[in-house]
Structures are given as C-alpha cells and as structure tokens.
N, CA, C and O of each residue as an XYZ file, in Angstrom:
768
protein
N      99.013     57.545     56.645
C      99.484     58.897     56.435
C     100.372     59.325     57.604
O      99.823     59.034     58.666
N     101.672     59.974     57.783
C     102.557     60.267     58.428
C     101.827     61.647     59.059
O     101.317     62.614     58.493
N     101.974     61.364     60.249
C     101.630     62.851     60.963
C     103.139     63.420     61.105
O     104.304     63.022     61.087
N     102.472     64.457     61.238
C     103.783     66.280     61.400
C     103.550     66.679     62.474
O     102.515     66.935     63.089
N     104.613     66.725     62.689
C     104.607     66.976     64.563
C     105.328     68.357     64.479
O     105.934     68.721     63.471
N     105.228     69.000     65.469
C     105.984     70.437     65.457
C     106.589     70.612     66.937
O     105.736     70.619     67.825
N     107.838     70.744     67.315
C     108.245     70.091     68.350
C     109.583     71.238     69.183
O     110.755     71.043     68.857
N     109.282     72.268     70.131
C     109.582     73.381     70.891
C     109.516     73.227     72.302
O     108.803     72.451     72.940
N     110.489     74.203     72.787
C     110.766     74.559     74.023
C     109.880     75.856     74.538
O     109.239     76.587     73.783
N     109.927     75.932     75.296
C     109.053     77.806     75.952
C     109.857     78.424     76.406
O     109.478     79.428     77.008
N     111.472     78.113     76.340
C     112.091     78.712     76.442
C     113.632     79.129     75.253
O     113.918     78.427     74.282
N     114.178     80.017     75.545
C     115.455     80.395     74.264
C     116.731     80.197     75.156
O     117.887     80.534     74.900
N     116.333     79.694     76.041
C     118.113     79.376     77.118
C     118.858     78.608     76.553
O     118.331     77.554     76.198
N     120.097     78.765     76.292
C     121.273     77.982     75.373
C     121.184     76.274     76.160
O     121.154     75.151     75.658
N     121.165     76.719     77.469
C     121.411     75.186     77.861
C     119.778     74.925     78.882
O     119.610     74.838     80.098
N     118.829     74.865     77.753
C     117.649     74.809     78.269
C     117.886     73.199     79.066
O     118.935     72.577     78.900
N     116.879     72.730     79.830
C     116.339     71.760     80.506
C     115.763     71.035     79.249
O     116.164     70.075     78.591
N     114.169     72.227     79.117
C     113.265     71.509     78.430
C     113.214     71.442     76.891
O     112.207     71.252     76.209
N     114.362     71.614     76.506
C     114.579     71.887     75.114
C     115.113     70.349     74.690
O     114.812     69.818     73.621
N     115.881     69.786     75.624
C     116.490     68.546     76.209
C     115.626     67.536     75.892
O     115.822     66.586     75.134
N     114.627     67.822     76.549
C     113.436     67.126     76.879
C     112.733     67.069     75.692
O     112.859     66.085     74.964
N     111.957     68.055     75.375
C     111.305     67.813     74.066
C     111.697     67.422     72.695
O     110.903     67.067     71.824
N     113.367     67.542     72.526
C     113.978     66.573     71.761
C     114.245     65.271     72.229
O     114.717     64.518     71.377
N     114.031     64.701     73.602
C     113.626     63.344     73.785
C     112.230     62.887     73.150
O     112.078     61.939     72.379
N     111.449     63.571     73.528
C     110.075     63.578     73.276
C     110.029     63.428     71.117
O     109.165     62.617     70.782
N     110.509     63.831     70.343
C     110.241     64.667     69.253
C     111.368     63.088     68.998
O     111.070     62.559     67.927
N     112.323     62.451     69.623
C     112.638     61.289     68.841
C     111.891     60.219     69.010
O     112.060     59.204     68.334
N     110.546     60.382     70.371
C     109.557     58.910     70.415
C     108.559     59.084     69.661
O     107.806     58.119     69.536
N     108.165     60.625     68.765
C     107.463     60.558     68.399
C     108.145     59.909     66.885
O     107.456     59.023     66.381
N     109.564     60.320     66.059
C     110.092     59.650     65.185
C     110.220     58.442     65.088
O     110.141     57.843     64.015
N     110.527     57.685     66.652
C     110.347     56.442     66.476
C     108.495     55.502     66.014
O     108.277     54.406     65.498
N     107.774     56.330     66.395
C     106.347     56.090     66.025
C     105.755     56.080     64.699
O     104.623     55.757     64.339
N     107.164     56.670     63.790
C     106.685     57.082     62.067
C     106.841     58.529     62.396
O     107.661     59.001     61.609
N     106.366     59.498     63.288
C     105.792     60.952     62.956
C     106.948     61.254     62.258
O     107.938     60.522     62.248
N     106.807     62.834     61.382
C     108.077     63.465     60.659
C     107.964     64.517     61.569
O     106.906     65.052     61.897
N     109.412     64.882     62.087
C     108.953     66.303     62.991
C     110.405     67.450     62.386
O     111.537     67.340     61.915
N     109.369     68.577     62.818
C     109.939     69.806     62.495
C     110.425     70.431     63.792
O     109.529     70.343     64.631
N     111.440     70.990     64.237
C     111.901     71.818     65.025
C     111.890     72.977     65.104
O     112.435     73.621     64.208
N     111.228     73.688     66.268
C     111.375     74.781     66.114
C     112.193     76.009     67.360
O     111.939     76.285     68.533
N     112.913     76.341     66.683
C     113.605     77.351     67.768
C     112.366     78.829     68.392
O     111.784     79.540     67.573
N     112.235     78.968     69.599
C     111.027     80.300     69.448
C     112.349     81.247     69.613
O     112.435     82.153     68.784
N     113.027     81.180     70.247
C     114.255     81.873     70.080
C     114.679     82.882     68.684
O     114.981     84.076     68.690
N     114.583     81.976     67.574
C     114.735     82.242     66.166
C     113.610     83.285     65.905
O     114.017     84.070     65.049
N     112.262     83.615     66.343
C     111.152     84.107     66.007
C     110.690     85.376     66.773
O     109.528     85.686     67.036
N     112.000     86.151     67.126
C     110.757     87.353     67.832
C     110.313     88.059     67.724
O     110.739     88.992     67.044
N     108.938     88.073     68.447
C     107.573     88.249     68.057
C     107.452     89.590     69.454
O     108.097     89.249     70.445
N     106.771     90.904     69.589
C     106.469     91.597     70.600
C     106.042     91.326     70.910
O     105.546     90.374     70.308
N     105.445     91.620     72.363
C     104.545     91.155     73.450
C     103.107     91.484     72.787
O     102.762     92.515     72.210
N     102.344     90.263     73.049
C     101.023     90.913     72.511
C     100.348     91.925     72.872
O     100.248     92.264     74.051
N      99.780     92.555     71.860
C      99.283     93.883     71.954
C      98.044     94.303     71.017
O      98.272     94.559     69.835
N      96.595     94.386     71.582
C      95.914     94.425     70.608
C      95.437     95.719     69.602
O      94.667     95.848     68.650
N      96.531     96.769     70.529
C      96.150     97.972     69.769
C      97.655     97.576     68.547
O      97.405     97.836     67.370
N      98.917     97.063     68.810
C      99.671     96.800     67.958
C      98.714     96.123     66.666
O      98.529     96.654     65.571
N      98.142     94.731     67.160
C      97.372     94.460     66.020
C      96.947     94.886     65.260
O      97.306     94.624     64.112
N      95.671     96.022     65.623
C      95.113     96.714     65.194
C      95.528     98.320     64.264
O      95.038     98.854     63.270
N      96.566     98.646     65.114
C      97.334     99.689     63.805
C      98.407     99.125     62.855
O      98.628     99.741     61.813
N      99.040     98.083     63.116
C     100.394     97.887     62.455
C      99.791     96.778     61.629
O     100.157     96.768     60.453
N      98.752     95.636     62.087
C      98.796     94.351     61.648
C      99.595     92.975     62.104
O      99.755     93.105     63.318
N      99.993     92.105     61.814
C     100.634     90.466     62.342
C     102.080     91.041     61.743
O     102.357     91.269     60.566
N     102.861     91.193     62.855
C     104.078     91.130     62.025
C     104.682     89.692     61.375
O     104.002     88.671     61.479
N     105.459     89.677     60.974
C     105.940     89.106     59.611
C     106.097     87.688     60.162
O     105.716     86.826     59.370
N     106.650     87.161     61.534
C     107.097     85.777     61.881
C     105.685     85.277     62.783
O     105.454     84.108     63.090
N     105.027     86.173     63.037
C     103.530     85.831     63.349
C     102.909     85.090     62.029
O     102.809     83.867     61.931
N     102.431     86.218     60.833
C     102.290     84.782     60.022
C     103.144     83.999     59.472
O     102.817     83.580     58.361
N     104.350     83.590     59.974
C     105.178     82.353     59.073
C     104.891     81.354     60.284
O     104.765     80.196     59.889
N     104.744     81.532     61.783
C     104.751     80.844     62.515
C     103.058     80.324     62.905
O     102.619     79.549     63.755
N     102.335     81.245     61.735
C     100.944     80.227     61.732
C     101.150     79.910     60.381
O     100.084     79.399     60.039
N     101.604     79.915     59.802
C     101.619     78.956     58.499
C     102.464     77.569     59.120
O     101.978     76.499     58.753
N     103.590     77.490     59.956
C     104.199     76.404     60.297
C     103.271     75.495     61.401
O     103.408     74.274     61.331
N     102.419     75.995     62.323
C     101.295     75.718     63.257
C     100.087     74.781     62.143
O      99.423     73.744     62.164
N     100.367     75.965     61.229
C      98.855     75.402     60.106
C      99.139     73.589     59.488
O      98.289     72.753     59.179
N     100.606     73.482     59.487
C     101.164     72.615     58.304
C     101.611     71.517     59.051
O     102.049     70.555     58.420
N     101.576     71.465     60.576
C     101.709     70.132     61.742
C     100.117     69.658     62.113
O      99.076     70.286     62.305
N     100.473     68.249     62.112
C      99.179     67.438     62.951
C      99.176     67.842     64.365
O      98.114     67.679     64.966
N     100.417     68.460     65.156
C     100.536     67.706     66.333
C     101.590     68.489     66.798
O     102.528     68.627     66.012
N     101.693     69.233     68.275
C     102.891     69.621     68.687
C     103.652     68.715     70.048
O     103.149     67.843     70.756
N     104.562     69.103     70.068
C     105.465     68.749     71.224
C     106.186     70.005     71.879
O     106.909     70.814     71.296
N     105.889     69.991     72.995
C     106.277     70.931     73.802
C     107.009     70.928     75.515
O     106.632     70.548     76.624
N     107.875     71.389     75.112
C     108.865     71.356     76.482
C     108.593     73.141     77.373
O     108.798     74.309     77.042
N     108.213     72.657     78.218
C     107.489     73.696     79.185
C     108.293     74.176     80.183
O     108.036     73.567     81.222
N     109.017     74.865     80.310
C     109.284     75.359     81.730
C     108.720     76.387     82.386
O     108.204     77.407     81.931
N     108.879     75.991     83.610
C     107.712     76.334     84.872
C     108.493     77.776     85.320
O     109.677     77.665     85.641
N     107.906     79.052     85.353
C     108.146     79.885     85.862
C     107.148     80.448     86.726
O     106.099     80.919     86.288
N     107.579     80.395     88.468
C     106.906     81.140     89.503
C     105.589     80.231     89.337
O     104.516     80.816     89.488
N     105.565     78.794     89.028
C     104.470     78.102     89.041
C     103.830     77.741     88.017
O     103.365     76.601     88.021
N     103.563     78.855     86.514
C     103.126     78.849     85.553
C     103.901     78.737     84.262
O     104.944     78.084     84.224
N     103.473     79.286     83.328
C     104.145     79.002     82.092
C     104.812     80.313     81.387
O     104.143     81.346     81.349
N     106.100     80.286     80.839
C     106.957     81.202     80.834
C     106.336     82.300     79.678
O     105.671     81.957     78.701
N     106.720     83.727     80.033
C     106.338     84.857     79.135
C     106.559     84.174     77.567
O     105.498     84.076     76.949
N     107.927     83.629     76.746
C     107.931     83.291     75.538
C     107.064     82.334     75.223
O     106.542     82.510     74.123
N     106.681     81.255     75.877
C     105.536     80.229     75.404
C     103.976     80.964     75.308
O     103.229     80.437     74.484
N     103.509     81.955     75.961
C     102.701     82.260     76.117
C     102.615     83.383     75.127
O     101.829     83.260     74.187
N     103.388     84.530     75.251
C     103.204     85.021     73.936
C     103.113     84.799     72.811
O     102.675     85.568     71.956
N     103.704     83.208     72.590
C     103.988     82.502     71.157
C     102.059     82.782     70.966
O     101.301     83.497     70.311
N     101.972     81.504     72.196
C     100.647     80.736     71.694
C      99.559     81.951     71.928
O      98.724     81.781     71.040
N      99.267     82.838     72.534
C      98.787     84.428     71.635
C      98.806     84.818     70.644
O      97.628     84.848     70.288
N      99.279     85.097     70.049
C      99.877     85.586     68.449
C      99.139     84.892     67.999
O      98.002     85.144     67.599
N      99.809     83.736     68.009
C      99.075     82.443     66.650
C      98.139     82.434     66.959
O      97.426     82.438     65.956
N      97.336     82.416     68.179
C      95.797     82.424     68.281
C      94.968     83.124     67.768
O      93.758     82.976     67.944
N      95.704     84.360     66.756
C      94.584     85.572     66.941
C      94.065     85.027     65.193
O      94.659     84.205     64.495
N      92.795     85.798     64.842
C      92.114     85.591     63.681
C      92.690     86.492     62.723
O      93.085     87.658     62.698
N      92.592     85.548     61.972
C      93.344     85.876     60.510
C      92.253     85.927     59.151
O      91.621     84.893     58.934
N      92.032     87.099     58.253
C      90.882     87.033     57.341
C      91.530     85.769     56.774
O      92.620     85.308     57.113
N      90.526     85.189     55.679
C      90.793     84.024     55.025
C      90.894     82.601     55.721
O      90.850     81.560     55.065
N      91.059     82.644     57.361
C      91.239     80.993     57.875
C      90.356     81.209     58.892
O      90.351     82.336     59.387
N      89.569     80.337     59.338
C      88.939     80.025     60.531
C      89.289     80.177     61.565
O      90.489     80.029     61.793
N      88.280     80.579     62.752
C      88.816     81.128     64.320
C      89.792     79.708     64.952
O      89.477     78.521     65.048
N      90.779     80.269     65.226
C      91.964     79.131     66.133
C      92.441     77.979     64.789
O      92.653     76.778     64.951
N      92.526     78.722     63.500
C      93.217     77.688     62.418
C      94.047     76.567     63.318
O      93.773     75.397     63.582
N      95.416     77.586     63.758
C      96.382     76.970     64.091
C      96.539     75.514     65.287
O      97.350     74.655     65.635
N      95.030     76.035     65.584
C      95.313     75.354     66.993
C      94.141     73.973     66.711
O      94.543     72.936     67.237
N      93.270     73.885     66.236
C      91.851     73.429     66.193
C      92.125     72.349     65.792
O      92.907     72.229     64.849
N      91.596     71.355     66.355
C      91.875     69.791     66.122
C      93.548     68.905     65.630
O      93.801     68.091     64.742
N      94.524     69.652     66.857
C      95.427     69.494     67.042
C      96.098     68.525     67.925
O      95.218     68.448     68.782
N      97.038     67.721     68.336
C      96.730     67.283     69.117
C      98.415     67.673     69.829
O      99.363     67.844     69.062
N      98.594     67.778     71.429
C      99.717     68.075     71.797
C     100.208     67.088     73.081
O      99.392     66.378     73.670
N     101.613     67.130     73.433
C     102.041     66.235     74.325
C     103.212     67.057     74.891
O     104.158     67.575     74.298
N     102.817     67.032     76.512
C     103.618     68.264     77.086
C     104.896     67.467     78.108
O     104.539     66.550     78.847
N     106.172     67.840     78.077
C     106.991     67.844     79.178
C     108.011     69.246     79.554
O     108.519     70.113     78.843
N     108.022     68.943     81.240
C     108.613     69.671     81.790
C     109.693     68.907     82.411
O     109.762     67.692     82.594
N     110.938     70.295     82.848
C     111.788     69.550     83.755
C     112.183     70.982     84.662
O     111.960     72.086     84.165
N     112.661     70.872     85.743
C     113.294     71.779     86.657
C     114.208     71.091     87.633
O     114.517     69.902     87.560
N     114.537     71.772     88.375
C     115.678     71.471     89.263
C     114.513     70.807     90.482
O     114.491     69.675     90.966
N     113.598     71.980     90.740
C     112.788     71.282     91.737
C     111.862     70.045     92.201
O     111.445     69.358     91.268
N     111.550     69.728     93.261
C     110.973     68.198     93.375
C     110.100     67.818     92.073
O     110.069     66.943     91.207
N     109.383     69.029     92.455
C     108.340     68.463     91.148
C     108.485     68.170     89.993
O     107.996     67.161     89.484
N     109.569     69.482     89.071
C     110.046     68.757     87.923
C     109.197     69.638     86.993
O     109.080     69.244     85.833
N     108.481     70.983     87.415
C     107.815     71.924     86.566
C     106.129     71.385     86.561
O     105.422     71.848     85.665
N     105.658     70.655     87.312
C     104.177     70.176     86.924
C     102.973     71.318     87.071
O     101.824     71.335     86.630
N     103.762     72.310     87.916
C     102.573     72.894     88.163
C     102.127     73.777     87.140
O     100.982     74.201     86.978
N     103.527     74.098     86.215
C     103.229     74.891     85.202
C     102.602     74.286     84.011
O     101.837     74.879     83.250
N     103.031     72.911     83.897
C     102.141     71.746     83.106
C     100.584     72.269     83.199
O      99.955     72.552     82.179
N     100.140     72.348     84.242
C      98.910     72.460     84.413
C      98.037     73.862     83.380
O      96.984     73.807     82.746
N      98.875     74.857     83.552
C      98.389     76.328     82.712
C      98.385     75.701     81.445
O      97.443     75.797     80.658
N      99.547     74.983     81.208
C      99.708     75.082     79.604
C      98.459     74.234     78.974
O      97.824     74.522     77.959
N      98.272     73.113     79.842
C      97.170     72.083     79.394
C      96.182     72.805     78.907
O      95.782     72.807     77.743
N      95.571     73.756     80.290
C      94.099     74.567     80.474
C      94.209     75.226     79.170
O      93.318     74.946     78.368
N      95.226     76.138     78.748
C      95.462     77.324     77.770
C      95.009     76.441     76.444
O      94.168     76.979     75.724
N      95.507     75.094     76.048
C      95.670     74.597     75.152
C      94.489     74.159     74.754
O      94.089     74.413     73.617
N      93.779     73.456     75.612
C      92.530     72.494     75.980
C      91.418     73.524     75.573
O      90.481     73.080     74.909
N      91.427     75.070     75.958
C      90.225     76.020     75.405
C      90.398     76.268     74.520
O      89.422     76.440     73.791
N      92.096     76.504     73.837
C      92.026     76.783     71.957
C      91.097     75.697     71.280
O      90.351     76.056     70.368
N      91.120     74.309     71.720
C      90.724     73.657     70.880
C      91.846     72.689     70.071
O      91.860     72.214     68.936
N      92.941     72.621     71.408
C      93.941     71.582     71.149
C      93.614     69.972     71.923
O      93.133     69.928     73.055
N      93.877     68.978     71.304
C      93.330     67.785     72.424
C      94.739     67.499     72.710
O      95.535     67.312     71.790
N      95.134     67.449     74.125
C      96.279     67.346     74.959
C      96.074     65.567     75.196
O      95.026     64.941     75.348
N      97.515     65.062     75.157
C      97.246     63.726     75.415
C      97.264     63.593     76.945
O      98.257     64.167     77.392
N      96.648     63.139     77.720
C      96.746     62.492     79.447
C      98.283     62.124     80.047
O      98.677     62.289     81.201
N      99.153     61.476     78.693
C     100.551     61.198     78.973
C     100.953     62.561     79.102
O     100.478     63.449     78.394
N     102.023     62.803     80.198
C     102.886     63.730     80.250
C     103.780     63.585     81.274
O     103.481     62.783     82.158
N     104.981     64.283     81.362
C     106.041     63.953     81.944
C     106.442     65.224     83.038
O     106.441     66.264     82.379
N     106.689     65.426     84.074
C     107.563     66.116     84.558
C     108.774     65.742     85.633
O     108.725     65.266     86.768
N     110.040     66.220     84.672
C     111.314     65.310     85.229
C     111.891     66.235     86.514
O     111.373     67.351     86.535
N     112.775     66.006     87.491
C     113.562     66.809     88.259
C     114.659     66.570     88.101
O     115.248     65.524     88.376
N     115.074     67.549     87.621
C     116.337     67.358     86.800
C     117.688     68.311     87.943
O     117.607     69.392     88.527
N     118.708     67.387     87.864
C     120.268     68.027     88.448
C     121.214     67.684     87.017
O     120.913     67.206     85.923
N     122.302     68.103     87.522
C     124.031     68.088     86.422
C     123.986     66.279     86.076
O     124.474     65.780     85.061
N     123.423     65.656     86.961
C     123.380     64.220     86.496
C     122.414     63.817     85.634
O     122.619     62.733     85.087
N     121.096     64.584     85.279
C     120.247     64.130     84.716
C     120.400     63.660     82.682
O     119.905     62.844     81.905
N     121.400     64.800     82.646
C     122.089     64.683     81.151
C     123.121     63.948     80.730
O     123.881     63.790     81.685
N     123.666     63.231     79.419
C     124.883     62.749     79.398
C     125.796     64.142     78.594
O     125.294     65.229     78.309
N     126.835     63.840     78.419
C     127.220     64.338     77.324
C     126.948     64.894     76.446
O     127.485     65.976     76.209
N     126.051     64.379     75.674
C     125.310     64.761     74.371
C     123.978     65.029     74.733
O     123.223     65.129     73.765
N     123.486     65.170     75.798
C     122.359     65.715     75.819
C     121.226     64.585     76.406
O     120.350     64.940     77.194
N     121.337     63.333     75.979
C     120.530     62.222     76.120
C     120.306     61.898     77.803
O     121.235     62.256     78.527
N     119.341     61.360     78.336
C     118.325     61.069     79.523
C     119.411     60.422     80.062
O     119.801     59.595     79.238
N     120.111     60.409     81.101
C     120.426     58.773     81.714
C     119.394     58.095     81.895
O     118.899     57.537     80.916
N     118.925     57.987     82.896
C     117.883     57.489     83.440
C     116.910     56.676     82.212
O     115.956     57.172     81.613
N     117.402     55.457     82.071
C     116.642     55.074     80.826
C     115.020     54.986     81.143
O     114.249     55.215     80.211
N     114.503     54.661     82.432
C     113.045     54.776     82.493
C     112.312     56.369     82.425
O     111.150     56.700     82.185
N     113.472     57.131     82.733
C     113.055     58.597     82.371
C     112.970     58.889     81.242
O     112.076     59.574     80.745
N     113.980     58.361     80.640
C     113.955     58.732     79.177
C     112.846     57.974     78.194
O     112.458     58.352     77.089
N     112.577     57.153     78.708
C     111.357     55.940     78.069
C     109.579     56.835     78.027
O     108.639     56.820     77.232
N     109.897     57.619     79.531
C     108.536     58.131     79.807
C     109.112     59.407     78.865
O     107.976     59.184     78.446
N     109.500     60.122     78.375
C     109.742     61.357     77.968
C     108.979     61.176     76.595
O     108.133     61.937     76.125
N     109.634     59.585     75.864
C     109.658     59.580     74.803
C     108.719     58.948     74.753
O     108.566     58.823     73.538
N     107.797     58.338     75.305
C     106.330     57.697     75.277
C     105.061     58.920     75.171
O     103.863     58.704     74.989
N     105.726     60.214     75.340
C     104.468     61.237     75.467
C     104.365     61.805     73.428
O     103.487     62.065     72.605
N     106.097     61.723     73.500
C     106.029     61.683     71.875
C     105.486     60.957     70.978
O     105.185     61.547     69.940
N     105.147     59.290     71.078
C     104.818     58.210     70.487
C     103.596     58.915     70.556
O     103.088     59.179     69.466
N     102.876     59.362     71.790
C     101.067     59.013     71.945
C     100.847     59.936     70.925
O      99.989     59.786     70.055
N     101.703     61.015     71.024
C     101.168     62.147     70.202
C     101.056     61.758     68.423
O     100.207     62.188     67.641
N     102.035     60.955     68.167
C     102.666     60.820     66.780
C     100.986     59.607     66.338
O     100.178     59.606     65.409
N     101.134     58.912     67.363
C      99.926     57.950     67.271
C      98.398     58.496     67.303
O      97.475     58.137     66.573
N      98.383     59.247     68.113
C      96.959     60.012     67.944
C      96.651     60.871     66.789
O      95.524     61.142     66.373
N      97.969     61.335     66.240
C      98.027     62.713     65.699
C      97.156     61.881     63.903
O      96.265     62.126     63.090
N      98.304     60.782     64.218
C      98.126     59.837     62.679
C      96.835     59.118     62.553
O      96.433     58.796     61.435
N      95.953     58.762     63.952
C      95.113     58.109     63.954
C      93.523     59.618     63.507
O      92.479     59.487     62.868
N      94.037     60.663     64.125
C      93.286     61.762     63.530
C      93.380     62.323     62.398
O      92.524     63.179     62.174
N      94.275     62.092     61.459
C      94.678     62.681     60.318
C      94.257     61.826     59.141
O      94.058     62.245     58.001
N      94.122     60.316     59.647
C      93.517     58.961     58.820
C      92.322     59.141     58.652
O      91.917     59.135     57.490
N      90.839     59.481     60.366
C      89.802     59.617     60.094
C      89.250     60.793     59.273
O      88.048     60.857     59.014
C-alpha cells in the first residue's frame, strides 16, 4: 500500500530555505514509492489561535479543510525554520488549529499515529537544529512518531543551484534520506 505523505515549509517566504529543503526531502520520499501532496501554509490563513475565537465563531473554514488534508496523509514532511531558536509563529499556529477536537473524530485525529521527518536550514552554523528540537517535542506529545533521521543544513547563495536543487550531493542525499525513512515507515505502518 502506497503511503501519503504531506510535505510543507513553516514558513510563506517566496525564496524560503526550507521550502527548498523539504521539496528535497518530499522527492526521497517519491523515490521510496510514497505519493506526496504539497502544501503551501501560505495558501491557508488561518488566525492566531484563540480559544475564545473557537468557542464563539467555531473552526474557520481552512482549519477544517486542512484537517481533512492532515486526516488523508500517512506521514508528513516538514521544513522548519528556526526562529530566535524555536519554531516559527506559522508552523505553530498551523499545528494548533489542527490539533484542536472536532465532534465526530477522535482527540488529535490529525496527528495520531502519524509518522513525520523534519529538516531545517539557515544561514547559521547550525543550520536551524535548535528549532528542530521544539518541533520534535510539539510533535512527539500530539502523538506523532518523528523519525531519529533528520537534517539540519547551513545554508549560503552557494548552497542552491539554479533550479533550486542541493549542490552538495551528500547534502542532498541526507535531505532526501529523511524523506525515504518517512515514506518507509509511513508504508510499513499503514501495511500493519
């Protein structure tokens, strides 16, 4: 059975880093069999969470299309960038929203026996890891299983070609190896 991968940035910057990245990532998981879906969060905005919003207005409208698209993947891919250490306001509000309970589906539908594979990139030494770290924790208590593979690149004007693709073919190998594990785990959970 083909796992569904669902495969985003945490950020809406035209010339993201990690948007780069997780379409490296989102072609190792294609090369693995997975079918993946793209998603712009850019395309989807959602207000800052708010639980009195919840509570008088209800889920606005791309809240539930974006847990129906959460509901309908084995498996995400996610390109993280690191802000002030952690993980940026749009990734975090995403994965809020979709977290919240919905009558008719079970607590953490979207998230619950999921499986995800994270990269970062930045300009700095590290390459965004530290913000790697929030996203794991955040993910790991929904009740997402995060794969151990993950990547964080340090990225300059040389790190891209032309079209977008890794130079660095061992960089690009590890980018796209976090995609495979995912596509592989995702399929090996979706079989049992």
């Amino acid at each position: 059975m083909t796992a569904r991968i669902l495969a985003f940035a945490g950020s809406s910057r035209r010339d993201s880093i990690n948007r780069r990245l997780a379409q490296a990532a989102a072609r190792g998981a294609e090369a693995a069999g997975a079918e993946v879906t793209w998603l712009e969060l850019g395309e989807w905005p959602l207000p800052l969470y708010d639980g009195d919003l919840e509570a008088d207005s209800g889920f606005p409208d791309n809240v539930i299309a974006l847990k129906d698209m959460f509901d309908t993947h084995d498996g995400l891919l996610i390109g993280c960038p690191e802000y002030n250490s952690s993980i940026t306001p749009l990734l975090k509000n995403t994965i809020d929203w979709v977290s919240r309970p919905i009558e008719g589906r079970p607590p953490l539908h979207a998230y619950q026996g999921k499986v995800a594979g994270l990269v970062a990139g930045s300009g700095g030494a590290l390459g965004g890891l530290r913000g790697l770290v929030h996203v794991r924790s955040i993910l790991g208590n929904i009740g997402v299983l995060v794969v151990p593979q993950q990547r964080a690149l340090s990225c300059n004007a040389e790190t891209f070609d032309d079209a977008g693709g890794i130079r660095d073919e061992a960089a690009r190998k590890s980018i796209e190896l976090v995609g495979s594990r995912v596509a592989t785990v995702a399929g090996a959970l979706k079989q049992a």
